[in-house]
C-alpha positions in Angstrom: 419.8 73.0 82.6 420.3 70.7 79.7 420.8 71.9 76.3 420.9 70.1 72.4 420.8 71.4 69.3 418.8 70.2 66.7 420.6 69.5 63.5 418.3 67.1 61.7 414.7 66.1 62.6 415.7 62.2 62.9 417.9 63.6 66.3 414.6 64.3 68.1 413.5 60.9 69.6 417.1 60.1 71.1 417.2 63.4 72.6 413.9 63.1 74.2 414.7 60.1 75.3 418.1 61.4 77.1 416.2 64.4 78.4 414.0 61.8 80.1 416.0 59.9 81.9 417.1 62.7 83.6 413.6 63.4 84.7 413.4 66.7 83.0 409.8 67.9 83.8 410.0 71.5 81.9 410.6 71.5 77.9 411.5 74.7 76.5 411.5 74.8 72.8 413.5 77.2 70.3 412.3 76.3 67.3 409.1 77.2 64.5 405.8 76.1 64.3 407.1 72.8 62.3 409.9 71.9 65.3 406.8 72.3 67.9 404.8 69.8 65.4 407.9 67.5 65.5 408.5 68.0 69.6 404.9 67.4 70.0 404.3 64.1 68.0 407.1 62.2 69.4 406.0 62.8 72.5 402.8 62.0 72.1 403.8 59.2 69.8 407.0 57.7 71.5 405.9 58.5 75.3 409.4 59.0 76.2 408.5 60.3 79.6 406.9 58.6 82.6 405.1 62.1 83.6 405.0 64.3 79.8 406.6 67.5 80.9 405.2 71.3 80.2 405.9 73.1 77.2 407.7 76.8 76.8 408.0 77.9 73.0 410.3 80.6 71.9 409.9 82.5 68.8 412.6 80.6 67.0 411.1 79.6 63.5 410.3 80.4 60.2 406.6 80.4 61.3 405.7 81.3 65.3 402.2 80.5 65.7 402.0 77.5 68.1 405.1 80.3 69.9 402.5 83.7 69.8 399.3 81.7 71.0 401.0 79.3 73.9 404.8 81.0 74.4 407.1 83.2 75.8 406.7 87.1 74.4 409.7 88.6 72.8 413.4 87.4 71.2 414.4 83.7 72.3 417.2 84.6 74.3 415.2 87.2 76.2 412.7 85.1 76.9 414.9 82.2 78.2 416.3 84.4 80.4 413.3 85.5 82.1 411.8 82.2 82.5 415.5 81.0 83.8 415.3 84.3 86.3 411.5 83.0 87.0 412.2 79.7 87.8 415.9 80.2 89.9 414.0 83.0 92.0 411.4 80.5 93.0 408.2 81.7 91.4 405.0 80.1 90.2 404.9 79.3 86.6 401.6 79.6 85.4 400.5 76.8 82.8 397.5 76.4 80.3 396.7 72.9 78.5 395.6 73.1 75.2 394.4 70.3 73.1 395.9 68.8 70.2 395.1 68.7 66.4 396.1 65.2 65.6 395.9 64.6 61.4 396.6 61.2 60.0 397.0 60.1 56.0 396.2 56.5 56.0 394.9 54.1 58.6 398.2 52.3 58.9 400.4 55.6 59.2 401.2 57.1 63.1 399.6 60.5 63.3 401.1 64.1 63.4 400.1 66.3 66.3 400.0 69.7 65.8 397.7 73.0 66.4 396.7 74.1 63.1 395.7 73.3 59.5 394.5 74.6 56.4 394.0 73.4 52.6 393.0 74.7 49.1 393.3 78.2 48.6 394.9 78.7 52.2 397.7 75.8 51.0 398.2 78.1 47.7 398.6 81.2 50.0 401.4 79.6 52.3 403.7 78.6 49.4 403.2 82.0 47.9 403.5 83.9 51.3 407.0 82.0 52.3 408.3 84.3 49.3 406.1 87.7 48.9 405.1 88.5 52.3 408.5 87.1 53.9 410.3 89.0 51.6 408.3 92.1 52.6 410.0 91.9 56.2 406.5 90.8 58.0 406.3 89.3 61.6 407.1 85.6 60.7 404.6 84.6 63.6 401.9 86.3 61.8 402.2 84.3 58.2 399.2 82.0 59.6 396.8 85.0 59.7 398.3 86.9 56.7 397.9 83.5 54.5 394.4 83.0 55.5 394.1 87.2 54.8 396.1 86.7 51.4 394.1 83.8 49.7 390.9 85.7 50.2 392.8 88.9 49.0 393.9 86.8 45.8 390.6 85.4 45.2 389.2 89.4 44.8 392.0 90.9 42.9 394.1 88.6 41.4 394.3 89.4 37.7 395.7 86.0 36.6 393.6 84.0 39.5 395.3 80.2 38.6 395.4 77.4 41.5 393.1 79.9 43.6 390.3 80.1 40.6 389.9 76.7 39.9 388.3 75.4 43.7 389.2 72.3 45.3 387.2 69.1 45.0 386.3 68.0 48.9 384.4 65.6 50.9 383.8 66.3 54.7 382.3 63.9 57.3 382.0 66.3 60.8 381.3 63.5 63.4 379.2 61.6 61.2 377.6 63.9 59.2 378.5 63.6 55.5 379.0 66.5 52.9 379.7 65.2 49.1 382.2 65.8 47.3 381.8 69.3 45.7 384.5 72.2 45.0 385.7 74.2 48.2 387.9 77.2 48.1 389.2 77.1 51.4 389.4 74.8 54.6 390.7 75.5 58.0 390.7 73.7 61.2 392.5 74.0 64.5 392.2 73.2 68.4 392.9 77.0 68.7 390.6 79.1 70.3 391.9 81.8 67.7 395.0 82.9 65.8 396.8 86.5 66.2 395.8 90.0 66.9 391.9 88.8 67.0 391.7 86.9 63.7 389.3 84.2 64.2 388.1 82.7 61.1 386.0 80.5 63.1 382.5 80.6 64.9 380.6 77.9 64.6 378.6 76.3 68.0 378.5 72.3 68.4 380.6 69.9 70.4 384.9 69.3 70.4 387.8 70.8 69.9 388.2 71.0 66.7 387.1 74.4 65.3 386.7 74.0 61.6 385.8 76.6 58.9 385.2 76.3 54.9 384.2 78.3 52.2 382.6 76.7 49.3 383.3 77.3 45.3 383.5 80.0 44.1 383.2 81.9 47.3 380.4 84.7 47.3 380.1 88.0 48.1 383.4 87.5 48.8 384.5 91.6 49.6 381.2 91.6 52.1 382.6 88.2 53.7 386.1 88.7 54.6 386.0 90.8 57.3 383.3 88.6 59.3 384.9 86.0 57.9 388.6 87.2 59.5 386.6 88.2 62.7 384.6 85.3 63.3 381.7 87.3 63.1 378.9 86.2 60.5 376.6 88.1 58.8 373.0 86.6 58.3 373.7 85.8 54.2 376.5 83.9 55.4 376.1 80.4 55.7 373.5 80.3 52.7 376.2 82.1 50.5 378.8 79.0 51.4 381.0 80.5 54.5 380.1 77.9 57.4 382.0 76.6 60.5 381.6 74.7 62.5 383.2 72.5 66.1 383.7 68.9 65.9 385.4 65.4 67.4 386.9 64.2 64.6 386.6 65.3 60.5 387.8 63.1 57.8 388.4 64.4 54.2 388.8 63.2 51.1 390.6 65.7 48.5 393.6 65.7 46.1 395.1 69.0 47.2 398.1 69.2 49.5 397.5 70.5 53.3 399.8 72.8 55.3 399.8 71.6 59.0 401.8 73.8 60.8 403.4 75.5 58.3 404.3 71.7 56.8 402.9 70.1 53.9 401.2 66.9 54.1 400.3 65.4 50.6 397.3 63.3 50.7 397.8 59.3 49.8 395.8 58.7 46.6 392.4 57.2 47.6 393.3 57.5 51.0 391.1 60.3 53.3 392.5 62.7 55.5 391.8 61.9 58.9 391.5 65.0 61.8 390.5 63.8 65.8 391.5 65.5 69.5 392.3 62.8 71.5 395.5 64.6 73.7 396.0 67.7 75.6 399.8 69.3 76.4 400.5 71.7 79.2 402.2 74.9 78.1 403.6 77.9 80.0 402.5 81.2 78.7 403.6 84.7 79.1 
């Protein structure tokens, strides 16, 4: 086994890079969901390795969602020693691939890949949950789900309602199709089939990998809506009322609020749209 610790970001490629020349063909990762982001796009960016090895996430971050959907179960020194006990004793570890959210500011930029994004109100829910629902000793790999929960929560009971009131202007364009610009409350989209202990915010049919949901502003009916909504479960009233999603190959939007990709915030270049394709798949080794 080879072992480095990450002390700042810029370390990664050279690391990768020593890690492949000694053909290392299984990658486990103690880190949060913004380390897997990191790990993941210089891989898929720099191609340090002539074969791209599997993943294994531990639950090592601040945020543990990429960890909880694709990882190992349990602390990160438990769960290195059972896939170290795995491996010596000769067993078969199982793998999944899972496709990639790959997001991109500006033509000229190289993308980020990652698993999962969200905007508007569910940006204004992350920032806020990093103090109130940390501080309230919650899971960390839950803070996906519980930000998704909390915006919605916010927009119902909120006596001083602020960024989460005032709606996000937003254009989409799903494979082609166009939406103008008009105000949206709340975007998600991820290559995710679904989050944590059965939330799905997602359900619509189509074609790709990317699952993307939004909720128009102000959203409707909004105590009937959330639990559907949570479940991935719509009610008839639904998509006329402005809670819609959908599955696409690539999504492009144009808006002036700041995305969380991975529990990382991605400002938007002025003028510039937000570009969102699958185009790579990584192998991971589950629990």
């Amino acid at each position: 086994m080879l072992h480095r610790e990450l002390n700042e970001i810029e370390e990664l490629p050279e690391i990768l890079t020593a890690f492949a020349d000694r053909d290392i063909d299984l990658l486990v990762v103690n880190g949060g969901d913004g380390t897997v982001q990191a790990v993941m796009t210089a891989l898929l960016n720099e191609r340090p390795f002539r074969a791209m090895p599997r993943l294994a996430l531990l639950h090592g971050g601040m945020t543990n969602l990429a960890a909880h959907r694709l990882g190992l179960r349990g602390k990160p020194d438990e769960a290195l020693q059972r896939l170290i006990s795995r491996a010596g004793a000769g067993a078969r570890l199982r793998s999944v691939r899972q496709p990639v959210l790959s997001v991109r500011r500006t033509p000229d930029e190289r993308p980020v890949h990652g698993l999962f994004l969200g905007t508007a109100a569910f940006y204004h829910a992350s920032v806020m949950s990093r103090e109130r629902i940390h501080r309230l000793g919650v899971e960390r790999s839950l803070q996906a789900g519980m930000s998704v929960a909390y915006s919605l929560w916010q927009a119902l009971f909120a006596r001083s309602k602020g960024e989460w009131a005032k709606g996000h202007p937003m254009t989409i364009e799903a494979d082609g199709a166009v939406e103008a610009a008009r105000p949206r409350f709340l975007f998600l989209a991820t290559t995710l089939d679904r989050l944590m202990l059965g939330l799905r915010p997602f359900w619509g049919e189509g074609e790709g990998a990317i699952h993307w949901t939004v909720v128009e502003h102000p959203p409707r009916r909004l105590l009937l809506a959330l639990w559907p909504v949570m479940r991935g479960r719509p009610q008839r009233w639904m998509n006329e009322a402005g809670y819609r999603s959908h599955r696409a190959h690539r999504v492009t939007l144009g808006l002036d609020c700041p995305i969380m990709f991975d529990g990382e915030p991605i400002t938007p270049e002025p003028g510039c749209q937000v570009a969102l394709w699958h185009e790579h798949e990584l192998e991971f080794l589950p629990d």
